[in-house]
C-alpha positions, 0 to 999 in steps of 0.5 A, a space after each residue: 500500500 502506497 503511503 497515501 493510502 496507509 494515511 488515509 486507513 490510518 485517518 478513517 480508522 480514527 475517525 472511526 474510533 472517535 465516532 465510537 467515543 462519541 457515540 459512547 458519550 451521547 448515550 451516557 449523557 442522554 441517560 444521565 439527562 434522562 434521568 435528571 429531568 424526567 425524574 424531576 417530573 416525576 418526583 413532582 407527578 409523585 408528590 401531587 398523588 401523594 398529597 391528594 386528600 382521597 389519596 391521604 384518607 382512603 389508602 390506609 384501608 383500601 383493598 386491592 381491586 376494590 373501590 374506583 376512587 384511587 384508581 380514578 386519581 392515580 390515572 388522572 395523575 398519570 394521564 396529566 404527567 405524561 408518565 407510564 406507570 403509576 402505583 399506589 401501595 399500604 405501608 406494608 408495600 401491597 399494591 392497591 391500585 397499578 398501571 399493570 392490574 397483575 401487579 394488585 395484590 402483591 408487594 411492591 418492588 422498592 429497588 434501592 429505595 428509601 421511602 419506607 424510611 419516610 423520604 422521597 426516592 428517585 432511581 432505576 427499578 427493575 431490569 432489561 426490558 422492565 427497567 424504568 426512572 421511579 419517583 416513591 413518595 410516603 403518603 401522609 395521613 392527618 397526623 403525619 403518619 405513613 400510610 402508603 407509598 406513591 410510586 410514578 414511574 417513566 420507562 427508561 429507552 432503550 439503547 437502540 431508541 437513544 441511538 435512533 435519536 443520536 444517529 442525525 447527528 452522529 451521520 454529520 459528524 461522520 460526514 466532516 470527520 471523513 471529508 476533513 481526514 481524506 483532505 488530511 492524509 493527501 496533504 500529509 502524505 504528499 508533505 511527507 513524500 516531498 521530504 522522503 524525494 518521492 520514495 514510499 515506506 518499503 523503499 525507505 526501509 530496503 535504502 536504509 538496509 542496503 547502506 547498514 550492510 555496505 557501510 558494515 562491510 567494508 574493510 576501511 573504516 567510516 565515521 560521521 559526525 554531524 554540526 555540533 561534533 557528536 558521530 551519528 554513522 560509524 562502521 565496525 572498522 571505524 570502531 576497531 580502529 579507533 577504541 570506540 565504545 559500541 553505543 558512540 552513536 550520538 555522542 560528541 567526541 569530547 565526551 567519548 575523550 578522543 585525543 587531541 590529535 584524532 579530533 582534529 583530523 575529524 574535526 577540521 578541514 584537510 589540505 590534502 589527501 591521506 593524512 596520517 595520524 597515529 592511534 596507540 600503535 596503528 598508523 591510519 590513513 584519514 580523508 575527510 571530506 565535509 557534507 553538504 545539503 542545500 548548500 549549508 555543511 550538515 557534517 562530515 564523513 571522514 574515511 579511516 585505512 589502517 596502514 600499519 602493516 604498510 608503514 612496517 613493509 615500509 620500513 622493512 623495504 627500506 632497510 632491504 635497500 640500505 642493506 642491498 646499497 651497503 652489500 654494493 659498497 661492500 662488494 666494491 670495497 672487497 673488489 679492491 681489496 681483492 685486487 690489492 691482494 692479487 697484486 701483491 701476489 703477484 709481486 710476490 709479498 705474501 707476508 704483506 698477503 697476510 698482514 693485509 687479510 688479516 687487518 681487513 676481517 678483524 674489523 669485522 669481526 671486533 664490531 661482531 664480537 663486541 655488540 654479541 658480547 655485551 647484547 645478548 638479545 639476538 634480534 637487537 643485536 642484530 639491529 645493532 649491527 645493521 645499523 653500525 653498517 649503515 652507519 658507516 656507509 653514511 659517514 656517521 661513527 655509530 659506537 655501542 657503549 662500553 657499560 652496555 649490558 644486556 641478556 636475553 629478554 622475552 619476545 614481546 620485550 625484544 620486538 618492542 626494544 627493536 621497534 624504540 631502538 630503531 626509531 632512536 637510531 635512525 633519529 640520531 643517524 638524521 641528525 648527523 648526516 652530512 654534518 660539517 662537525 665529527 658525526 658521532 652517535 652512541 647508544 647505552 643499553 642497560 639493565 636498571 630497576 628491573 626493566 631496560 634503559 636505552 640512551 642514544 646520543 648524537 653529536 648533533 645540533 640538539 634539539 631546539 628549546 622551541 620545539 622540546 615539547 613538540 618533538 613526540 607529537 605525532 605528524 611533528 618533523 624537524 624534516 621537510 617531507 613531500 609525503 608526510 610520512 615523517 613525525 612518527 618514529 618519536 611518537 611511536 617509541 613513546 608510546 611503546 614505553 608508555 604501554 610498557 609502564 615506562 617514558 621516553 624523555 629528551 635533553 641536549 648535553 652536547 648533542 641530543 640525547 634520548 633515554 627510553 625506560 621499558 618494563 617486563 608487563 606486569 611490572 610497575 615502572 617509572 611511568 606509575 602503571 602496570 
């Protein structure tokens, strides 16, 4: 059904269910109507016939069916009341005279009645079909004493008689109702279908599924908010990828205590494309783009990627290339050196053979021993070494701190240690690249108050005192960067230490220096948490 025509069954069942109340309400004001003013006059036709001097003398000792002069009174009373019943009875409650002369003889019904207590009584008697509006009166004689009862009474209608005299009005009720509902319901449906762009309830509904099923299943995530901040669409990837609770919807970011960061990606207005931010230990990709309708913003949507995994293949690609570019220098270094030792055999030098094989693998071998030595951890040694070689390729003197000490950690411990160690190196590596000064770098790996110190220090310029608090925010570089993929190495060591109830701090002495502090889980460090 059209949503006109479900408007309009909807307007005439109400309709109906009015006329219904209305009906209801006729016939419970036309009874009790009824009953105001009919048992006024005949509560008045009931006083006249019991004030009546033959009433008053004879009706004490009369006789059912005898004598004509009650009879003839209390139909003389009838007859100019209007009413159709009237009925006289002895104090005892015998019917002397009635309307229904098989009534004669037998006691009066009183109902509820109070008139045997000497007062006057107006209410229903009988019922169904024989109920009728009765007035009782006492009969009084000379000296006050009852000796009977006046009874004048009207016959109730029935429902069908107080319909029949409602139904004229009720059919011009029913008439405009329908005129006016018919006329509401078109208007309103054609209001409605002008702001649902023409389409009908089952469209709505099936438009509505079809976006909550595209919108939950795509892999990237997608939120919206509206004017005033608070998200009002938001997908399973969404929720995932930023920690938010199932019932956000509807709630402002402020309430939901989104950081700094976060909310202003979502919140004001991008320059470009993909712009990165860092939530706890994912990096996502964001593109925000505002809503627009009528030519006023009603929100914005905002498209989230997690591009963690990309950043670490990233990274990982990057270190195959250094390492296949220091493999080529290297080659091209051994290529000499082999050419030197050709040369000398051919002079025939072989104790300077030997002097100069020997000279070119302890180098080596002395950069080995000493990082395996000191750092038992395997893959942070293995950093170490890799990041000595870099190092040297770059011109840069990358050193392992005599007082370095360290076993054998567990693999969480030591894939977080890589992942602080790297980010600090590399930082220190930028900083001393291509520098007009000695380029130095040191690292200081030690075991202290149960947990793991890491110190990286550089020869470098340090860090400015404009710029020392800034330095660990996300998306923050020092570096220019065309792809703005710089600014996250900081941010994310920092919040490696902090997950590991550590901290991650920076001062200038000579140079920059980093001191990261980690701890085993359930250890409390210096950061005060677990």
């Amino acid at each position: 059904m059209s949503l006109a025509g479900q408007y309009l069954r909807l307007q005439l069942l109400i309709v109906l269910a009015v006329l219904v109340a209305v009906v209801a309400i006729s016939l419970a004001q036309s009874a009790a109507t009824f009953e105001r003013i009919e048992g006024r006059r005949a509560l008045s036709a009931a006083e006249t016939l019991a004030a009546n001097p033959t009433v008053r003398s004879l009706l004490a000792n009369a006789q059912p069916g005898s004598g004509s002069a009650l009879p003839s009174v209390a139909e003389s009373v009838r007859t100019i009341s209007g009413s159709s019943q009237v009925t006289l009875a002895r104090a005892d409650r015998t019917v002397v005279t009635s309307w229904d002369p098989s009534q004669e003889g037998r006691e009066m019904e009183l109902g509820d009645s109070v008139v045997m207590s000497g007062r006057a009584w107006t209410g229903l008697v009988g019922s169904g079909a024989s109920e009728a509006l009765s007035a009782h009166v006492p009969v009084l004689d000379d000296r006050g004493k009852m000796v009977g009862i006046a009874a004048v009474g009207r016959n109730f209608p029935s429902v069908l008689e107080r319909l029949g005299d409602a139904v004229p009005n009720l059919l011009t009720y029913l008439g405009v109702a329908s005129v006016l509902g018919v006329a509401g319901s078109l208007l309103l449906a054609r209001r409605v279908k002008r702001q649902t762009l023409g389409m009908e309830p089952d469209e709505i509904t099936g438009l509505v599924e079809n976006r909550e099923a595209m919108l939950h299943g795509l892999k990237e995530g997608v939120v919206a908010l509206d004017p005033q901040q608070r998200i009002s669409v938001v997908n399973d990837s969404a929720r995932r990828l930023l920690g938010l609770p199932d019932d956000c919807v509807g709630k402002s970011l402020g309430s939901l205590r989104v950081q700094p960061a976060l909310k202003e990606v979502l919140t004001q207005d991008q320059p470009g494309p993909d712009r990165l931010v860092l939530v706890g230990e994912n990096l996502l990709v964001l593109n925000r783009m505002p809503m627009r309708s009528h030519g006023r913003v009603i929100g914005s949507v905002t498209t989230l990627r997690d591009r963690t995994e990309l950043a670490s293949l990233e990274r990982e690609l990057g270190t195959t290339r250094t390492a296949t570019d220091t493999l080529r220098a290297q080659a091209h270094e051994f290529a000499n050196q082999l050419h030197t030792i050709s040369g000398l055999i051919q002079i025939g030098e072989y104790d300077a053979v030997v002097q100069f094989v020997n000279g070119t693998t302890s180098n080596r071998t002395r950069l080995n021993d000493e990082v395996t030595s000191r750092i038992e951890d395997p893959a942070l040694a293995a950093l170490l070494i890799a990041k000595s070689s870099l190092a040297a390729e770059r011109g840069v003197s990358l050193e392992l701190a005599p007082d370095s000490r360290l076993g054998r950690v567990d693999e969480e411990l030591s894939r977080d240690l890589t992942t602080v160690v790297g980010n600090l190196v590399d930082n220190a590596l930028d900083a001393v690249t291509n520098a007009a000064f000695d380029a130095e770098a040191e690292v200081l790996i030690e075991e202290a108050d149960g947990g793991v110190r890491v110190v990286v220090r550089d020869s470098g310029p340090g860090v400015p005192a404009d710029v020392m608090d800034d330095i660990f925010r996300q998306g923050f570089s020092t570096k220019n960067s065309s792809d703005g993929g710089r600014g996250y190495g900081l941010a994310l060591a920092r919040v490696v230490c902090q997950r590991r109830g550590g901290r991650l701090t920076v001062h200038n002495d000579a140079g920059a220096v980093f001191t990261a502090e980690l701890f085993p889980i359930g250890h409390k460090g210096k950061g005060g948490r677990p």
